[in-house]
C-alpha positions as CSV (number, residue, x, y, z in Angstrom):
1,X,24.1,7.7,8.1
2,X,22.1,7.6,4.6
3,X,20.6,11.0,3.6
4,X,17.1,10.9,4.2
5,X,16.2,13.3,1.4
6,X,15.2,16.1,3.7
7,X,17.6,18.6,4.0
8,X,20.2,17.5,0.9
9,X,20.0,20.7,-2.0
10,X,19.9,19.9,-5.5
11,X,22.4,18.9,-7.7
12,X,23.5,22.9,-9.7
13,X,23.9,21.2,-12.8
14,X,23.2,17.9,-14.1
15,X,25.6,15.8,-16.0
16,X,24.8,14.6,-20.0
17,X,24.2,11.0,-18.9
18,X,21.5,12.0,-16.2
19,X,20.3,14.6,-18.6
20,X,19.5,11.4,-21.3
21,X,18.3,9.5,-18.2
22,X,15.5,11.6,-16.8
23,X,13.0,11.4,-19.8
24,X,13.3,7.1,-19.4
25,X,13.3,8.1,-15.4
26,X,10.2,9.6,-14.9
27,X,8.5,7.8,-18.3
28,X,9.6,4.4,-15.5
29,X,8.0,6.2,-12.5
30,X,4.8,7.5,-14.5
31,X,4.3,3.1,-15.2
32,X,5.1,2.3,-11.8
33,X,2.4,4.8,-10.4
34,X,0.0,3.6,-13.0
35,X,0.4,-0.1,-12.0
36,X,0.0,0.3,-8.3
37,X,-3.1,2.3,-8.4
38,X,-4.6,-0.9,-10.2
39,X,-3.0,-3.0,-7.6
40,X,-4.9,-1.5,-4.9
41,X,-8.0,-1.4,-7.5
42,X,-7.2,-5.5,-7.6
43,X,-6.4,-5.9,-4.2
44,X,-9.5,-3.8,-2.8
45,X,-12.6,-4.2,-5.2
46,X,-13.9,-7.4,-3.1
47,X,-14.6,-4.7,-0.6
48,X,-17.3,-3.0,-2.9
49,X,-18.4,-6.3,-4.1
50,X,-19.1,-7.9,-0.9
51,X,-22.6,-7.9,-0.3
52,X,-23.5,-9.2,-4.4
53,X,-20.4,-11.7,-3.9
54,X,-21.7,-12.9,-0.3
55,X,-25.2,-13.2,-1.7
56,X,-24.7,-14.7,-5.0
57,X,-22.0,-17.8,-3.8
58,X,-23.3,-17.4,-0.6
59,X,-20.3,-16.6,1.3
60,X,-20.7,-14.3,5.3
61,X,-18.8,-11.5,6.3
62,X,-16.5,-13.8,8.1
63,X,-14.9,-15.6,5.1
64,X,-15.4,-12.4,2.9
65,X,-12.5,-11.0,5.6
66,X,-10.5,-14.2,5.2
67,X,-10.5,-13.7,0.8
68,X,-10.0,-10.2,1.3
69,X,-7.0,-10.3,4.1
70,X,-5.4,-13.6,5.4
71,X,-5.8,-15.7,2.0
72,X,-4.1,-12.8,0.2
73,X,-1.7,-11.6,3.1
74,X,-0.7,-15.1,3.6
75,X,1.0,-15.5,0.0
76,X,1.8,-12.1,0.3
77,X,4.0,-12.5,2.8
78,X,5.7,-15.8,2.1
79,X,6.3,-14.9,-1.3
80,X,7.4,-11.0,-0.8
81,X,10.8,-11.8,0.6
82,X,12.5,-14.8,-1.7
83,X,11.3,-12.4,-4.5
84,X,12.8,-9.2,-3.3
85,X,16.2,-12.1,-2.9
86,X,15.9,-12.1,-6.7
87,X,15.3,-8.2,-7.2
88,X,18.2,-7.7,-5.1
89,X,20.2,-9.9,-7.4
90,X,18.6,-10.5,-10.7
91,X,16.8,-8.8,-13.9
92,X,13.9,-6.8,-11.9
93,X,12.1,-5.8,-15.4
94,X,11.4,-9.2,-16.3
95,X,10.7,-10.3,-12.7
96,X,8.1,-7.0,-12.6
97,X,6.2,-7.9,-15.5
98,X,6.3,-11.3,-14.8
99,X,4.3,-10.5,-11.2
100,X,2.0,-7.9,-13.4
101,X,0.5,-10.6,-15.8
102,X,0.3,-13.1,-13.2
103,X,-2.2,-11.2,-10.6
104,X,-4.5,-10.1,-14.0
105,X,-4.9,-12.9,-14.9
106,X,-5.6,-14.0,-11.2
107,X,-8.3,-11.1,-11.0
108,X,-9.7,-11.7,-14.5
109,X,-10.3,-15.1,-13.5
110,X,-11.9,-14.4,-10.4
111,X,-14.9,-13.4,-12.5
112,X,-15.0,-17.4,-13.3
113,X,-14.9,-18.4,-9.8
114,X,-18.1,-20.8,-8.6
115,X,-17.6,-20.8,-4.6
116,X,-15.2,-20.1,-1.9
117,X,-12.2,-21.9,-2.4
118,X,-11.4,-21.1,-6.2
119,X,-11.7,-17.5,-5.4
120,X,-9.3,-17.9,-2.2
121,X,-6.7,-19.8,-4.5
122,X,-7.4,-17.0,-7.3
123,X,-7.3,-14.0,-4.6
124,X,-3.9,-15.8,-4.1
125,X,-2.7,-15.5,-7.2
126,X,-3.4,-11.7,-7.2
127,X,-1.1,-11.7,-3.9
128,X,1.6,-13.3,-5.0
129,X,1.8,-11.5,-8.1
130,X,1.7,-7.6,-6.4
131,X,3.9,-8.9,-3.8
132,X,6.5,-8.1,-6.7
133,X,5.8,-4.5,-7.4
134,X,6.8,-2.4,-4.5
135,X,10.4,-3.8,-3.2
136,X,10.6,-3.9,-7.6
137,X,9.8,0.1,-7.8
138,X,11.8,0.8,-4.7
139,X,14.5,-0.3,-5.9
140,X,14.5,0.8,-10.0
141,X,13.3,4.3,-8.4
142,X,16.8,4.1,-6.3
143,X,18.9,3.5,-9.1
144,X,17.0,6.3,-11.4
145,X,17.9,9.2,-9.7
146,X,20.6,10.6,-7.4
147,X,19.9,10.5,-3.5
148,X,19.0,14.1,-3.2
149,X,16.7,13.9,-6.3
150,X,14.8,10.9,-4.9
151,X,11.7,12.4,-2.5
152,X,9.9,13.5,-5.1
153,X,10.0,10.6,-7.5
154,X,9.7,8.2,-4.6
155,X,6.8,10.7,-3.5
156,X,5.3,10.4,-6.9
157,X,5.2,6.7,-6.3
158,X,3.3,7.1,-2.3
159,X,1.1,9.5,-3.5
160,X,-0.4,6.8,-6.5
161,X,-1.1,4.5,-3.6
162,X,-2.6,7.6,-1.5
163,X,-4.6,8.8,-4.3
164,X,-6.0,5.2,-5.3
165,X,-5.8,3.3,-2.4
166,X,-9.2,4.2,-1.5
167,X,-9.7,6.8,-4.7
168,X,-9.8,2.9,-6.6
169,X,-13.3,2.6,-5.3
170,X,-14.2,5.1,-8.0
171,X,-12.4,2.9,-11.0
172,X,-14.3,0.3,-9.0
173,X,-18.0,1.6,-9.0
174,X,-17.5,2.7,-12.6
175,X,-16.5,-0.5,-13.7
176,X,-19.8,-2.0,-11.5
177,X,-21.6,0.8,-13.0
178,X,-20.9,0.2,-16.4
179,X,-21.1,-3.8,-15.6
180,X,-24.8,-3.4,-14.5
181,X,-25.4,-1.9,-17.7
182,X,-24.0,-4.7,-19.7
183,X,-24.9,-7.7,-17.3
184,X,-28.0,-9.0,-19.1
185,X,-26.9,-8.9,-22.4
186,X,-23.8,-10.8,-21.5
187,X,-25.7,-13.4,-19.3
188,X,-23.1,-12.4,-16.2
189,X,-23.6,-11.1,-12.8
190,X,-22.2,-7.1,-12.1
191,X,-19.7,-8.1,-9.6
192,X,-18.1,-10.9,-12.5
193,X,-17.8,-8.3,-15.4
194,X,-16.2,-6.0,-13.1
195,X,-13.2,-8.5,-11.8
196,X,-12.9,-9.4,-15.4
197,X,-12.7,-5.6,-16.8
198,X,-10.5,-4.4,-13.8
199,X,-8.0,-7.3,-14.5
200,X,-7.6,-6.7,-17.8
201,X,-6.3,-3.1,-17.5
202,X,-3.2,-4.1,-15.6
203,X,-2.6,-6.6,-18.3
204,X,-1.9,-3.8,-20.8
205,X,0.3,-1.9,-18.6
206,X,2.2,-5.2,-18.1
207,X,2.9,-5.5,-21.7
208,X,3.4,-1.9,-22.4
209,X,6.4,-2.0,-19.7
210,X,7.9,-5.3,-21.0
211,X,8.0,-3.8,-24.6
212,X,9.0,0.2,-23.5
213,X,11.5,0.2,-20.9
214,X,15.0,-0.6,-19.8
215,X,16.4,-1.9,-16.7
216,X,18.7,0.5,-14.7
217,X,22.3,0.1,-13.5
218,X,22.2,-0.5,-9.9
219,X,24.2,1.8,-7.5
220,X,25.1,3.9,-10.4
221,X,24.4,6.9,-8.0
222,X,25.8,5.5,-4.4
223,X,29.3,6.1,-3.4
224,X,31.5,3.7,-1.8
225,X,30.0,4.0,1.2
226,X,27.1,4.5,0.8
227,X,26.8,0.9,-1.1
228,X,29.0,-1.1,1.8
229,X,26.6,-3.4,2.2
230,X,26.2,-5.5,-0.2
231,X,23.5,-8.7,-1.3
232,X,25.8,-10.9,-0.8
233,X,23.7,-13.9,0.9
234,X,20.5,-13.8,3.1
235,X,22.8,-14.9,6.4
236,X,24.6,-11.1,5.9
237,X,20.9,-9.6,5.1
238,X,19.7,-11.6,8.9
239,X,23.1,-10.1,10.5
240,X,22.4,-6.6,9.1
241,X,18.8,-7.2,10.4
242,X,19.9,-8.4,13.9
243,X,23.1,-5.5,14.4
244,X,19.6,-2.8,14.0
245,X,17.2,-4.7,15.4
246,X,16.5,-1.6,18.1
247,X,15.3,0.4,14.6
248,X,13.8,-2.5,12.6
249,X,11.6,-4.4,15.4
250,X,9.7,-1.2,16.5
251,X,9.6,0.3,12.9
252,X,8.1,-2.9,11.3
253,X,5.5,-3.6,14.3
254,X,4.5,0.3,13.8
255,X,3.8,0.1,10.2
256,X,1.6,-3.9,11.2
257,X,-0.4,-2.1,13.5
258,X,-1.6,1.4,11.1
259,X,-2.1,-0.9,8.0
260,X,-4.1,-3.2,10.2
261,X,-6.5,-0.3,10.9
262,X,-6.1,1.7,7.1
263,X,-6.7,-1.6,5.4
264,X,-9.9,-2.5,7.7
265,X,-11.0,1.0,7.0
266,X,-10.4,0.4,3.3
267,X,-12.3,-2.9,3.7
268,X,-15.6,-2.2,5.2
269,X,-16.1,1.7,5.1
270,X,-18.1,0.9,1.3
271,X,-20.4,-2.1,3.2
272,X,-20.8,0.4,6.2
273,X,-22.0,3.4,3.6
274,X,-24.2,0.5,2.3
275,X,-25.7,-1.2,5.5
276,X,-25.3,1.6,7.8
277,X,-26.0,4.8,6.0
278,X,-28.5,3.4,3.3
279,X,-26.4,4.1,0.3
280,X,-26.0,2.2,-3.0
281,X,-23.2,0.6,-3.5
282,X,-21.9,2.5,-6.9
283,X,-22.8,5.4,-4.4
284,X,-20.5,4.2,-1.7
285,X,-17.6,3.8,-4.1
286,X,-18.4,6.8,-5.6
287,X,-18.2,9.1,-1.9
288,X,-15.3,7.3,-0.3
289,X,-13.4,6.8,-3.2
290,X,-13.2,10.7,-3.7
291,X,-13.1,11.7,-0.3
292,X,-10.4,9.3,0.2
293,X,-8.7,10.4,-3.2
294,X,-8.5,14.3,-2.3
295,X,-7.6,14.1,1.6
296,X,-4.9,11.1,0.4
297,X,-3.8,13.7,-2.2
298,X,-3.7,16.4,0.1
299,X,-1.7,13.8,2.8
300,X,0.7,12.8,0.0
301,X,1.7,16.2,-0.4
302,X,2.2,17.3,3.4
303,X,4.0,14.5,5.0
304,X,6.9,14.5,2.5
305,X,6.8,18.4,2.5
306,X,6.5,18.3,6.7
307,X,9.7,16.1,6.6
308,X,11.6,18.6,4.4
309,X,10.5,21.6,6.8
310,X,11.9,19.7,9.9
311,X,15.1,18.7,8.4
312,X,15.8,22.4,7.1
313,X,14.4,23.0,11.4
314,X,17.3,20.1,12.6
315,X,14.9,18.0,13.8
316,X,16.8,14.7,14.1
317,X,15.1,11.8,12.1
318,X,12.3,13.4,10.1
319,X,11.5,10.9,8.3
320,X,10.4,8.9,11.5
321,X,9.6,11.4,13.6
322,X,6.8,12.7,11.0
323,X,5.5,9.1,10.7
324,X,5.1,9.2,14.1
325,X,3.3,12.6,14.6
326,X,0.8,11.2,11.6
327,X,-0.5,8.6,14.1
328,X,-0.8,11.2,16.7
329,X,-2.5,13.5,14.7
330,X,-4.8,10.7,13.2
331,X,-6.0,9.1,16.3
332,X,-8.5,11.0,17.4
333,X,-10.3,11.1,13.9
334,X,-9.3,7.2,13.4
335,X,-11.3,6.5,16.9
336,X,-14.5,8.5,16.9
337,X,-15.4,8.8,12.5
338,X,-16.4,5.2,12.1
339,X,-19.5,5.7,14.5
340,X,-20.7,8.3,13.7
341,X,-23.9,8.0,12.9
342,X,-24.6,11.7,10.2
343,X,-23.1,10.7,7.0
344,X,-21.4,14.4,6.6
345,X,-19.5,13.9,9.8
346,X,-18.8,10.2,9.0
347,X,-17.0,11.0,5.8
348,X,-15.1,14.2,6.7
349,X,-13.7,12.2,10.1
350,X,-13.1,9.0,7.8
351,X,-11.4,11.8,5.3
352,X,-9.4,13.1,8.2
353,X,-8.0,9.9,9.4
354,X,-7.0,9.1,5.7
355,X,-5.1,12.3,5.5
356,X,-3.5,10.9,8.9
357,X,-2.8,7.6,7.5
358,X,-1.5,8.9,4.5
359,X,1.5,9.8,6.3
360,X,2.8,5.9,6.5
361,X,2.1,5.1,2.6
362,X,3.9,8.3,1.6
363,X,6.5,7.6,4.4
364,X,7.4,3.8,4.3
365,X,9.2,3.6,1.0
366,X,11.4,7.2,1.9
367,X,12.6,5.4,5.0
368,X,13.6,2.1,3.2
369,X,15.9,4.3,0.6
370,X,17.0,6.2,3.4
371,X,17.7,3.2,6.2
372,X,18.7,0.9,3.5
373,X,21.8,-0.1,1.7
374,X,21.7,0.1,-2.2
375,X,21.6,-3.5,-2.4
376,X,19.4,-4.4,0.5
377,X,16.3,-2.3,-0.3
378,X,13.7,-4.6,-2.1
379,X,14.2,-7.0,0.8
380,X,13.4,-4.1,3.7
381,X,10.6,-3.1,1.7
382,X,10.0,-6.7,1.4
383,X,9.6,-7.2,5.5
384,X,7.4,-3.7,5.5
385,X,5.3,-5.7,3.0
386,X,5.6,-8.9,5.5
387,X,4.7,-7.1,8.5
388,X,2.0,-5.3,6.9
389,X,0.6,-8.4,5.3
390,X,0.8,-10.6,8.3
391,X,-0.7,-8.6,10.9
392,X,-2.3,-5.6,8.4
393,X,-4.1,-6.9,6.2
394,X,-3.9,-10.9,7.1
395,X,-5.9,-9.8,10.5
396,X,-7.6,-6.5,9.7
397,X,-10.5,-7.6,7.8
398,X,-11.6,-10.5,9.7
399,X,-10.9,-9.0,12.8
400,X,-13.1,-6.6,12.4
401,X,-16.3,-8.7,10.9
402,X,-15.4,-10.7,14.1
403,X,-16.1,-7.7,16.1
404,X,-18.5,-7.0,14.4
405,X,-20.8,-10.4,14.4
406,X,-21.1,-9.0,18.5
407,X,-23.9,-6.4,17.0
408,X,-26.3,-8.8,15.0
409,X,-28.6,-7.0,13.1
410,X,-26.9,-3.8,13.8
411,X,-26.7,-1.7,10.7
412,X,-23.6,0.3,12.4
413,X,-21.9,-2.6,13.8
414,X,-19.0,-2.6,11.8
415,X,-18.7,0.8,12.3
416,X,-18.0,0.3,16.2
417,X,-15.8,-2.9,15.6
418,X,-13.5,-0.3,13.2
419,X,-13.6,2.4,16.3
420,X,-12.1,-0.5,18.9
421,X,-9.7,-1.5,16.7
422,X,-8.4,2.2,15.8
423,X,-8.2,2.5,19.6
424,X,-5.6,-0.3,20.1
425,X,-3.8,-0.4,17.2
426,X,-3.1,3.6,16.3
427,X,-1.5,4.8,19.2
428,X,0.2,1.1,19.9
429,X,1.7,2.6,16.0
430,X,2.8,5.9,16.9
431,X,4.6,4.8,20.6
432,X,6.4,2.2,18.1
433,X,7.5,4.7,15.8
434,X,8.8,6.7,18.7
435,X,11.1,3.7,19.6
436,X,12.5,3.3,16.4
437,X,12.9,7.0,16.1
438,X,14.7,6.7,19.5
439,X,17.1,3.6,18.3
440,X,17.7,5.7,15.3
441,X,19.1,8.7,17.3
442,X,21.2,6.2,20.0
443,X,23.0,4.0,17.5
444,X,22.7,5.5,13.7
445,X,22.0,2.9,10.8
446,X,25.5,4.0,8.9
C-alpha cells in the first residue's frame, strides 16, 4: 500500500538534483498557497457582501445561497473532473494559469453585474476557473518532492486553505473597508469596488506563475510500483474506482457531508454576526475571519502532527482514522456554537468547530497522495472536489437559508438552521470515515 507520510523517516542525504530542486519546490508551493487563499477570498466574499448585494439588486437570502453554492458548485463539479483528465495527461502550468485568469476576471467582473442572472453566470466563471487549482497543486506538489518529504509541503498547502478559508473574511472586510472609503469619489457601491479589487490580486499571481516557474517531471520520485497505475483512459480510472469502491464511496460521501456544514458555516456565520449579534459587517469579517484564521492555524498544525504520532503508535490508517476522530471531536462544538446567543461563547464554539473541521482540509489532499497512484491523483482530488461541490457547497448555503426562512423575523434564525444541519451531517461524516477506514484495513488500496 502507498506510504501515507506518517511514519516514513527522512531521506539522510539528499541527492544534487533534489538539492537544485528544492529552492524551485517550495518557491512552486509558496504560489500555490498564495493563490488558494484568494480562491477562498473569491469563492467566499458574497458571504460578507450579502446583505448590501441583497439590498442593492434586490436579491433574498434564498437566491443569495443559490450564487453562493449550487450556481458555483454546479460548474464546479462538471468541470473539475475532464480538467483533472488533462492535468493527468497534459502541461498542468499552462492549464493552472489558464484557470487563474479566467475566475479574476470572473470576480472582477462581478463588480459590473446589474441583477441576478449575470452574477450567477459570472459566479460561474469563478467556479470553473478554481476548479483547476487543487487536483493542479496536488499533483505538481507530488512530483516536487519524494513520498516521505511530502506532509509538510502538502501540509503547507491545507493549512493556506485553513488559515484563509475563513481568515479571507479579513482580506475581505479590508477590501470593503477601504472600498467605503473610496465609493463616492468613484461613483460605485462598497460591495462593487471590493469584487473588483479582490479579483485583481489573483490576476498578478496568475501572471507571476506563468512567467516564474517550470513544470515538474511526473513520477520522477515513484518507483515501479508505486506508479502501476497508470492514466491510461478514463474506463481504467472507472475500473480502478469500482475494484475500491468499499474505500472511495464512504470516503467521498464523508468529506460531502463536513463541507456541507464548514461551507454553510463559512457562508452565513458573517450575516449571523450582523443580524443576530448586531455587529457591522467590516466587524463581522474582522472577528470571524481571525478567529477562524488562528483556531484553522492551530488545526492545520495538529491533525497532520496527530497522524504522525499515531503512525509512529501503529495505529493502522492514520490518515483516516484522524479524519474521522476530527468529526467526533467537532460535533459537539459544530451542534450547540451557532445558537448561542453571548457573542464570546458564539465565537470560541464557532472557533472550536473550525479547529474540528480543519482536520478534513488539512486531511483530504494527504489521503489523495497517499490512496492514489502517481498518475491518478488530480482526478481523485477531482471527485473530492465533485463530492464536495455537489452536496457541500451546491446544497449547504441554500439549505440552510431554507431552514432558516421557518424563523421569520428571527435575528438568530440562521443560527438554529446551521445547528440542525451540524446535527445530521457531522456525525453522518465521521461514521462514513469509519467505513472507509474499515475498507482500507479489509482489502488495502496497493
Amino acid at each position: 500500500m502507498a506510504d501515507q507520510g506518517a511514519s516514513a523517516p527522512a531521506s539522510a542525504a539528499a541527492e544534487p538534483g533534489m538539492l537544485r530542486l528544492a529552492p524551485q519546490a517550495w518557491y512552486i508551493v509558496g504560489l500555490l498557497c498564495f493563490m488558494y487563499v484568494f480562491s477562498f477570498v473569491d469563492r467566499l466574499i458574497l458571504g460578507l457582501l450579502a446583505p448590501a448585494i441583497g439590498q442593492d439588486l434586490g436579491i433574498t437570502d434564498t437566491q443569495l445561497g443559490l450564487l453562493i453554492g449550487t450556481s458555483f458548485a454546479i460548474v464546479y463539479s462538471i468541470a473539475g473532473v475532464p480538467v483533472a483528465h488533462f492535468l493527468d495527461r497534459a502541461n498542468r502550468k499552462y492549464i493552472l494559469v489558464a484557470g487563474i485568469l479566467l475566475w479574476s476576471a470572473a470576480t472582477l467582473a462581478s463588480g459590473f453585474a446589474w441583477n441576478f442572472a449575470t452574477l450567477a453566470v459570472l459566479r460561474a466563471g469563478v467556479a470553473l476557473g478554481e476548479s483547476v487549482l487543487t487536483p493542479a497543486a496536488v499533483s505538481l506538489i507530488a512530483d516536487l518532492f519524494p513520498r516521505e518529504r511530502r506532509v509538510l509541503p502538502m501540509s503547507i498547502y491545507a493549512m493556506a486553505a485553513a488559515l484563509m478559508g475563513i481568515g479571507g473574511l479579513i482580506i475581505g472586510a479590508a477590501s470593503l473597508q477601504l472600498a467605503e472609503l473610496y465609493s463616492d469619489a468613484l461613483g460605485m457601491e462598497p460591495w462593487r469596488l471590493v469584487l473588483i479589487l479582490v479579483g485583481v490580486l489573483p490576476l498578478l499571481l496568475g501572471i507571476l506563475f506563468a512567467l516564474t516557474t517550470r513544470e515538474p517531471k511526473r513520477d520522477q520520485f515513484e518507483t515501479a510500483s508505486q506508479g502501476a497505475v497508470e492514466a491510461a483512459d478514463t474506463r481504467e480510472f472507472l475500473a480502478y474506482l469500482n475494484r475500491n469502491r468499499g474505500f472511495f464511496i464512504p470516503f467521498y460521501l464523508g468529506a460531502a457531508l463536513i463541507v456541507l456544514y464548514l461551507f454553510a458555516i463559512m457562508t452565513w456565520t458573517p450575516t449571523l454576526l450582523i443580524r443576530g449579534h448586531g455587529v457591522a459587517a467590516t466587524d463581522a469579517g474582522y472577528l470571524f475571519g481571525f478567529v477562524g484564521m488562528a483556531t484553522g492555524f492551530a488545526g492545520a498544525i495538529a491533525w497532520p502532527r496527530l497522524v504522525i504520532l499515531s503512525g509512529r503508535r501503529g495505529w493502522r490508517e492514520p490518515i483516516i482514522l484522524c479524519t474521522a476522530i476530527s468529526c467526533i471531536v467537532g460535533a459537539p462544538f459544530m451542534i450547540i456554537a451557532p445558537s448561542l446567543g453571548d457573542m464570546t461563547l458564539f465565537l470560541a464554539g464557532m472557533g472550536a468547530a473550525v479547529f474540528a473541521g480543519t482536520g478534513i482540509t488539512a486531511l483530504m489532499p494527504l489521503a489523495v497522495q497517499a490512496y492514489g497512484p502517481p498518475r491518478l491523483r488530480a482526478r481523485l482530488m477531482a471527485l473530492v472536489m465533485l463530492s464536495q461541490s455537489l452536496i457541500g457547497y451546491g446544497a449547504g448555503p441554500p439549505l440552510v437559508a431554507a431552514l432558516a426562512k421557518r424563523w421569520p423575523g428571527d435575528p438568530g434564525a440562521f443560527g438554529t438552521a446551521i445547528t440542525i444541519c451540524g446535527l445530521v451531517t457531522v456525525p453522518a461524516a465521521a461514521l462514513c470515515y469509519l467505513l472507509a477506514r474499515r475498507a482500507l484495513i479489509r482489502q488495502p488500496l496497493y
